[in-house]
KOLFI-11879 format. One record per residue (C-alpha): residue in three letters; residue number from 0; x, y, z. Coordinates in Angstrom, 2 decimals, padded with zeros to 5 digits. Each point is the difference from the previous one (the first is absolute). Example, Ala and Ser with C-alpha at 12.3 -4.5 7.8 and 13.67 -1.06 7.14 Angstrom:
// KOLFI-11879
   residuo   num        c1        c2        c3
       ALA     0    012.30   -004.50    007.80
       SER     1    001.37    003.44   -000.66
//
This chain:
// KOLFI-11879
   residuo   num        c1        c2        c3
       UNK     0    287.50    193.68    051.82
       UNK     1   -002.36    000.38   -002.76
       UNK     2   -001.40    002.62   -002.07
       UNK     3   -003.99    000.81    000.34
       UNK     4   -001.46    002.25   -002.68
       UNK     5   -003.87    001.27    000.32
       UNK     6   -001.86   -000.80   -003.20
       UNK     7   -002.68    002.82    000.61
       UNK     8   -003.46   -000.18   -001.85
       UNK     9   -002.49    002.68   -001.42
       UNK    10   -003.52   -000.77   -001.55
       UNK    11    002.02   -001.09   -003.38
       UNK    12    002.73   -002.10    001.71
       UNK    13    003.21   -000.31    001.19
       UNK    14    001.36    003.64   -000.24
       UNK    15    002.99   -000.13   -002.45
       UNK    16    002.81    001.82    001.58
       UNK    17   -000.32   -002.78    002.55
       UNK    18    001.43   -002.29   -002.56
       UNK    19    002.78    002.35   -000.70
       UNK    20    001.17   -001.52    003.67
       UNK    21    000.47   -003.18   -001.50
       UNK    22    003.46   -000.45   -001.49
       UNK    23    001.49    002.53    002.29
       UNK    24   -001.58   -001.90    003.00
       UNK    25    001.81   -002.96   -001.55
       UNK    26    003.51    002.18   -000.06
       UNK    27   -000.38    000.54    003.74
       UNK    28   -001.05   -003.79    000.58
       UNK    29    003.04   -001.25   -001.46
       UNK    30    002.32    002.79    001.60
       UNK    31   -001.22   -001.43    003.15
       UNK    32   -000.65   -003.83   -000.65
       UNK    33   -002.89    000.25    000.64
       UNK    34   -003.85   -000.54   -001.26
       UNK    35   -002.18    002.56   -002.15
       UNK    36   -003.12   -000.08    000.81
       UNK    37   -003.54    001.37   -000.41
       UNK    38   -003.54    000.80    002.05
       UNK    39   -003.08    000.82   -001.96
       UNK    40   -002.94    001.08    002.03
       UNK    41   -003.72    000.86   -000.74
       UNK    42   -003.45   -001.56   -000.02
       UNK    43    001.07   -001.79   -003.45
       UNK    44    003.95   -000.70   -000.56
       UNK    45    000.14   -003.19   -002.41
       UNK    46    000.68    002.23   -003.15
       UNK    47    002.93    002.02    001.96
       UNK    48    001.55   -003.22    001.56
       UNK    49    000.15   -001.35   -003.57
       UNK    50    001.68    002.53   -001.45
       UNK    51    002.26    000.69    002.68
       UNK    52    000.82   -004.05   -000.98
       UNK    53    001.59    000.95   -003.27
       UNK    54    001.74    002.89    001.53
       UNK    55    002.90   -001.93    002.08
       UNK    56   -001.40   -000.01    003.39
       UNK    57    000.62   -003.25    001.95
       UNK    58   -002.78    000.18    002.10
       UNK    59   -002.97    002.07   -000.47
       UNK    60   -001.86    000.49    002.99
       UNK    61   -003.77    000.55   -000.03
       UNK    62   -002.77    001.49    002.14
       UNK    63   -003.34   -000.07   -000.80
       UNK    64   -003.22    001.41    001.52
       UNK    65   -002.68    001.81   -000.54
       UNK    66    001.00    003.10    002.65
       UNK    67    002.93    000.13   -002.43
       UNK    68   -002.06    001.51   -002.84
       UNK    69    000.89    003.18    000.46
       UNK    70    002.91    001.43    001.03
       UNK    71    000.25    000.85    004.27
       UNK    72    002.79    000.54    001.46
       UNK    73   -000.02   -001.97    003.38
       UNK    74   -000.87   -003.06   -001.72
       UNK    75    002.69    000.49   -003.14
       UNK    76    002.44    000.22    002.53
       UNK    77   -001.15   -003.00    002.25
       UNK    78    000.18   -002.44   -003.30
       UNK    79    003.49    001.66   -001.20
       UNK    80    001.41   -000.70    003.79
       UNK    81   -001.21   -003.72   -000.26
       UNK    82    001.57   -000.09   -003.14
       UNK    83    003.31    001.37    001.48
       UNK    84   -000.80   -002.50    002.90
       UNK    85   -000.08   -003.33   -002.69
       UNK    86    002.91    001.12   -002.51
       UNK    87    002.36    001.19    002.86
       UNK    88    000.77    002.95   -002.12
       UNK    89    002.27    002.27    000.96
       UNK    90   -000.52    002.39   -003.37
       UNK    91   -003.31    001.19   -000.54
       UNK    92   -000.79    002.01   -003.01
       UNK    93   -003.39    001.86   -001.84
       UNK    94   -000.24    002.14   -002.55
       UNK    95   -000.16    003.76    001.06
       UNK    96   -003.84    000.66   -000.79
       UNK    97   -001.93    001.33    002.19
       UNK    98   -001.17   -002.94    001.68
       UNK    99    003.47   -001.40   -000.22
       UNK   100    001.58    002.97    002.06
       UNK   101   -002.69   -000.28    002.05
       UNK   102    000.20   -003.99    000.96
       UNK   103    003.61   -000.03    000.55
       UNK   104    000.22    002.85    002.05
       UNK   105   -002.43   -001.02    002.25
       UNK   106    001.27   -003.91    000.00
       UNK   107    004.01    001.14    000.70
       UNK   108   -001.52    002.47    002.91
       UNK   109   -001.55   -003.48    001.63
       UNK   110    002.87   -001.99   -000.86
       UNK   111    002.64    002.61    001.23
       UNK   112    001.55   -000.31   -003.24
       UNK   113    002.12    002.29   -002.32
       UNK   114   -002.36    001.74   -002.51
       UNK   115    002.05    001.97   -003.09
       UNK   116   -003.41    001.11   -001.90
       UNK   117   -000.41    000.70   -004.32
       UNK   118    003.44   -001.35   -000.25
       UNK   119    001.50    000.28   -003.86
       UNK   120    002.55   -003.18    000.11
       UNK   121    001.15   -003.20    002.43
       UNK   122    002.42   -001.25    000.79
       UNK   123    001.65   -002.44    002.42
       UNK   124    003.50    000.65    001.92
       UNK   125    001.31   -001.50    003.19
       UNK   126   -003.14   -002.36    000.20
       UNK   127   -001.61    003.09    000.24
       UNK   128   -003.03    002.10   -002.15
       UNK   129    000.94    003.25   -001.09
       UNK   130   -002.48    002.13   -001.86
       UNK   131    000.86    002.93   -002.32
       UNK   132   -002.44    002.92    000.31
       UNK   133   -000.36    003.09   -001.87
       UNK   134    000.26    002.46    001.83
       UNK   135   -000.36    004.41   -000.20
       UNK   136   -002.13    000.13   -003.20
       UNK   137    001.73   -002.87   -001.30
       UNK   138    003.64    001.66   -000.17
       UNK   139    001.38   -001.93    002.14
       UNK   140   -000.01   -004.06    000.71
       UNK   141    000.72   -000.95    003.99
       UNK   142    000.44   -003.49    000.80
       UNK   143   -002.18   -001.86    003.07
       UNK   144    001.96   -002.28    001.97
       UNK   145   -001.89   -002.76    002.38
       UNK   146    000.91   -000.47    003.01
       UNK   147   -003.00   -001.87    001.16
       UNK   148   -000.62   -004.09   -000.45
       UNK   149   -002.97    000.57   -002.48
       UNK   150    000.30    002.55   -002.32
       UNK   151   -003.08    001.12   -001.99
       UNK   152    000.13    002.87   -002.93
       UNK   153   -002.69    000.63   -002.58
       UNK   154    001.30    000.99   -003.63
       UNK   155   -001.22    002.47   -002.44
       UNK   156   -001.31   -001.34   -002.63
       UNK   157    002.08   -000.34   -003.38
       UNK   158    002.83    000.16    001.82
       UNK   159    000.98   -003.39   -001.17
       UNK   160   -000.89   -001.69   -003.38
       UNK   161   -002.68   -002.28   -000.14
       UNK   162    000.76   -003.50   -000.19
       UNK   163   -001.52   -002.75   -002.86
       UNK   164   -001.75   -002.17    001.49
       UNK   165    000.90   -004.02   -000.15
       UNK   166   -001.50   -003.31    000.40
       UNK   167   -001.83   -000.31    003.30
       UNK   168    001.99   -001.83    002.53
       UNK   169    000.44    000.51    004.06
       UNK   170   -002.71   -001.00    002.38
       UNK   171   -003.25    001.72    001.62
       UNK   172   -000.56    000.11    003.12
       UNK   173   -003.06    001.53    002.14
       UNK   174   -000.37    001.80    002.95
       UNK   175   -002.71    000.16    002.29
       UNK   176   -000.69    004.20    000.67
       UNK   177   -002.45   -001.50    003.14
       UNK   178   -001.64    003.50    000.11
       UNK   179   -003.57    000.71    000.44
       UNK   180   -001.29    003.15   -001.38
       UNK   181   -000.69    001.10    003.33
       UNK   182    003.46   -000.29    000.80
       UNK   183    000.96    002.87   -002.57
       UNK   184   -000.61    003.27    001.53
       UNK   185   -000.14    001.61   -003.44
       UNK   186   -003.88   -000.26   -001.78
       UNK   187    000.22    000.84   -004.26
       UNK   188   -003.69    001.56   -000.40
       UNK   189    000.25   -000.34   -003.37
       UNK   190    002.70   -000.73   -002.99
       UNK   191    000.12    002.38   -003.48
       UNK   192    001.90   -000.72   -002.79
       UNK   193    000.94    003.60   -001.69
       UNK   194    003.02   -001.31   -002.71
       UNK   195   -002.38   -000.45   -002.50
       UNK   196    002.70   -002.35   -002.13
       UNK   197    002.34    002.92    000.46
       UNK   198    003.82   -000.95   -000.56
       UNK   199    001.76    000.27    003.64
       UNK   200    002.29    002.91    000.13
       UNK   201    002.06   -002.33    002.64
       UNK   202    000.67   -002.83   -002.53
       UNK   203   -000.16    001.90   -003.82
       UNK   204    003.00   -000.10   -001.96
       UNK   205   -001.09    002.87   -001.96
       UNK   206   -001.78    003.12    001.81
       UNK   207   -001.30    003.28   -001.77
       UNK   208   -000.45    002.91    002.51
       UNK   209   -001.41    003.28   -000.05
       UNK   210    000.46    003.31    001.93
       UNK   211   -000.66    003.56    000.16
       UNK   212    000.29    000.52   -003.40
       UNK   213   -003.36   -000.92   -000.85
       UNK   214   -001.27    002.57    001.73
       UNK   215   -001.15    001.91   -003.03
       UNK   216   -002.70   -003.18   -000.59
       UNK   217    000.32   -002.56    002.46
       UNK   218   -002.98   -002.29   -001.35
       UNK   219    001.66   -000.19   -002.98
       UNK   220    003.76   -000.15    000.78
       UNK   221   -000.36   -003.21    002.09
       UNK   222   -002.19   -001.25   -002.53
       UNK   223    003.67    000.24   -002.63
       UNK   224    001.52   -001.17    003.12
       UNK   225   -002.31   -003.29    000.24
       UNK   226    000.16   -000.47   -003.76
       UNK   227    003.86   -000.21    000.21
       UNK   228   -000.20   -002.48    002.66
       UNK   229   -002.48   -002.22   -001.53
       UNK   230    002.06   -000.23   -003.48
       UNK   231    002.85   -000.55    002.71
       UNK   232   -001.81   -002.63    001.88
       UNK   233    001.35    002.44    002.39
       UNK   234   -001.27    000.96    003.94
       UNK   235   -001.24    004.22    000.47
       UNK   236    001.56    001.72    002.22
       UNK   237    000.08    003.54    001.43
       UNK   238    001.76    002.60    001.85
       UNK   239   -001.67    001.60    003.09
       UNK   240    000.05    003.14   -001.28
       UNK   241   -002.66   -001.67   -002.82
       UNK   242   -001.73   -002.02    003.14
       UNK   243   -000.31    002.96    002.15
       UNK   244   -001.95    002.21   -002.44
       UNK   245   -001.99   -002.93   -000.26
       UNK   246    000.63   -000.81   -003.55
       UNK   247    000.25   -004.12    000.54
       UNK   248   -000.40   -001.83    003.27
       UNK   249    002.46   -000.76    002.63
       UNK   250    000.73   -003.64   -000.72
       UNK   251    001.80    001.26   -003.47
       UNK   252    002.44    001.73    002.06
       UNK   253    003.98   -000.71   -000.26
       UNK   254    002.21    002.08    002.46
       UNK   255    001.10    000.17    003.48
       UNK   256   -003.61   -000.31    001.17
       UNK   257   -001.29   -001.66   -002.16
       UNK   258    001.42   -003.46   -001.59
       UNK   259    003.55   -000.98   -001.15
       UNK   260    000.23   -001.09   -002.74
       UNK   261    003.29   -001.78   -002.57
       UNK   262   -001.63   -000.67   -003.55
       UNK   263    002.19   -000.74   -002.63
       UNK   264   -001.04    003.38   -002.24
       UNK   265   -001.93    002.81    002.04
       UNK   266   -001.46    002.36   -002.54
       UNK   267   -000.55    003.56    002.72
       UNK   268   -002.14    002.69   -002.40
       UNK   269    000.00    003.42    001.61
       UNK   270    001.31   -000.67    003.35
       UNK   271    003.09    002.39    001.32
       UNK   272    001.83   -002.86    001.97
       UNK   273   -000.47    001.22    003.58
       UNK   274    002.31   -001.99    001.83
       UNK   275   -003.25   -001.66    002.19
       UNK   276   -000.92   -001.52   -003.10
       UNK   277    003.24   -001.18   -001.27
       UNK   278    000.51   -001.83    003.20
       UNK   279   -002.94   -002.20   -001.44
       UNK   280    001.75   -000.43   -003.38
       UNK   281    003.17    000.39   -000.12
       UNK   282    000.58   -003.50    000.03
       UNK   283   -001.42   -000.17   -003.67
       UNK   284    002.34   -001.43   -002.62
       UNK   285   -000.90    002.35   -002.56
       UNK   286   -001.95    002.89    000.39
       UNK   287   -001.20    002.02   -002.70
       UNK   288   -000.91    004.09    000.66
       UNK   289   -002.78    001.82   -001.73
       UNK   290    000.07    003.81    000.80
       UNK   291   -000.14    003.52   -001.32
       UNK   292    002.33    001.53    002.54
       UNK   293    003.74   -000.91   -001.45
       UNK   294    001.06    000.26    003.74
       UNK   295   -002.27   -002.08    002.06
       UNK   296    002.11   -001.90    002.16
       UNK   297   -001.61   -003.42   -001.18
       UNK   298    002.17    000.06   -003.12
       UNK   299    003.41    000.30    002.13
       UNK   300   -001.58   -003.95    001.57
       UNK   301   -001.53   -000.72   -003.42
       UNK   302    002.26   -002.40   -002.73
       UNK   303   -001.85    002.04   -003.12
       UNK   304   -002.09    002.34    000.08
       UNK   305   -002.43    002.37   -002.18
       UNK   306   -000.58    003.13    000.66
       UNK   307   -003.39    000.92   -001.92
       UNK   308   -003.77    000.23    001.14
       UNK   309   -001.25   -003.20    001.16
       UNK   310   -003.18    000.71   -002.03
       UNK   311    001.64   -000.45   -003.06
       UNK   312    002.95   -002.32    001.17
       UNK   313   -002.07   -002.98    001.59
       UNK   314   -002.32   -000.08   -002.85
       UNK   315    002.71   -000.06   -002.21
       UNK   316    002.01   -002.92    001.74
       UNK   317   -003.50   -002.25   -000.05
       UNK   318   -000.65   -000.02   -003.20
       UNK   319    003.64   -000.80   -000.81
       UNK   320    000.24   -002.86    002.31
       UNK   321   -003.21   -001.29   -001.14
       UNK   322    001.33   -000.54   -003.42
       UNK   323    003.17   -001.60    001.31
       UNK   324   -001.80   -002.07    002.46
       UNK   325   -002.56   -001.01   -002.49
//
């Protein structure tokens, strides 16, 4: 009964929150005396599999080919099933990106197995998974009980620390995806990269967002915005509100539809606090409110807040943690 974790790769590597599945994969292992193990898949996976080495895996399972280059679903899922297949796992856990939600969906639909999606903790009882989920704008936390042989759940990310990593030890072991492109019913035309070196909102620690409030001058109130976050080494976000009136794009979205999000400080400059987007935030561990209006509901979720113009206020707060972060 082992554990089988999905080490999933963008064009700059192994995507982080995967190895946040590490030393809680290894919680679950023990619970059930079992293995914890890993598959890394893609058209190049010797960097992954050897860092997924010093991460505590005792097997790391590899498939390479070149119709794994870019991400298609009907082949993602026949190399995670032939992973299942060699570890015998009966646990089988991503990270909740979008690929990740994807993949196991898909995969526990072919397997007939229990699915308990963007779960927020694991835990093991009765032999058994069960997956805590957040549930009604994150006011309430339900828990997921298995009642299937394999049990698969994908985690949102930072919902567990991430783990130091170790000497390398545990073996490798490759997989044959025996797939020819023909096989693969879905065709990528053609492959941009748009993140430009941006921090991911998914995996920051620190994000600075911006809402409505900048209205008065958008341009140059998400410029103050992006200057906070790069003192910060910190991720920009928005609130739709700000992304519907077409003041940033999409992907900078946090909310309810856009991406969740649990940073360890989220800095929110002239949003309200519409509950759609605290359901993407309201996992933060400290969140900091910037807004003229003394009554926005954001400061009732906020653990300090500031009620003053964000023009004035996020200028202000650079320039101050410049000089105390040299």
């Amino acid at each position: 009964m082992s554990v089988l974790v999905w080490i999933e790769q963008s064009h700059e590597g192994a995507v982080a929150s995967s190895w946040e599945l590490a030393a809680k994969g290894r919680e679950l292992a023990d619970a059930l005396g079992g293995s914890l193990d890993a598959v890394v898949m893609g058209a190049s996976t010797d960097a992954a599999a050897a860092a997924a080495q010093t991460y505590g895996f005792d097997t790391v399972y590899t498939i390479t080919d070149p119709v794994l280059e870019n991400y298609r679903l009907s082949a993602y899922a026949a190399g995670l099933k032939q992973a299942v297949e060699a570890s015998g796992a009966s646990v089988i856990l991503a990270s909740a990106t979008t690929r990740g939600r994807e993949l196991t969906a898909f995969v526990a639909c072919q397997l007939g197995a229990g699915l308990a999606p963007d779960a927020v903790d694991l835990r093991i009882e009765d032999g058994k998974l069960v997956a805590v989920r957040s549930v009604y704008s994150n006011n309430i936390l339900t828990d997921v009980v298995f009642n299937t042989p394999v049990q698969v759940a994908s985690a949102r990310p930072r919902s567990f620390p991430m783990p130091e990593a170790g000497a390398a030890g545990g073996a490798v072991s490759a997989l044959d995806l025996g797939l020819a492109e023909g096989d693969i019913p879905e065709k990528v035309i053609e492959s941009k990269v748009t993140d430009s070196g941006e921090i991911s909102l998914t995996d920051a620690s620190i994000i600075v967002s911006g809402g409505r409030g900048v209205a008065a001058d958008p341009e140059k109130g998400f410029a103050l915005v992006a200057d906070l976050a790069t003192v910060l080494n910190a991720a920009v976000g928005a609130s739709r509100a700000a992304v519907d009136a077409g003041y940033i794009p999409y992907k900078h979205q946090v909310g309810q539809t856009g991406k969740t999000v649990r940073p360890d400080l989220y800095i929110a400059a002239g949003i309200s606090g519409a509950i759609q987007h605290l359901a993407g935030m309201g996992g933060s561990k400290v969140i900091v409110a910037i807004n003229k209006d003394a009554e926005a509901p954001i400061f009732e979720k906020a653990n300090y807040g500031v009620v003053g113009d964000l023009y004035e206020v996020l200028p202000a707060l650079t320039d101050e943690f410049k000089k105390r972060l040299g």
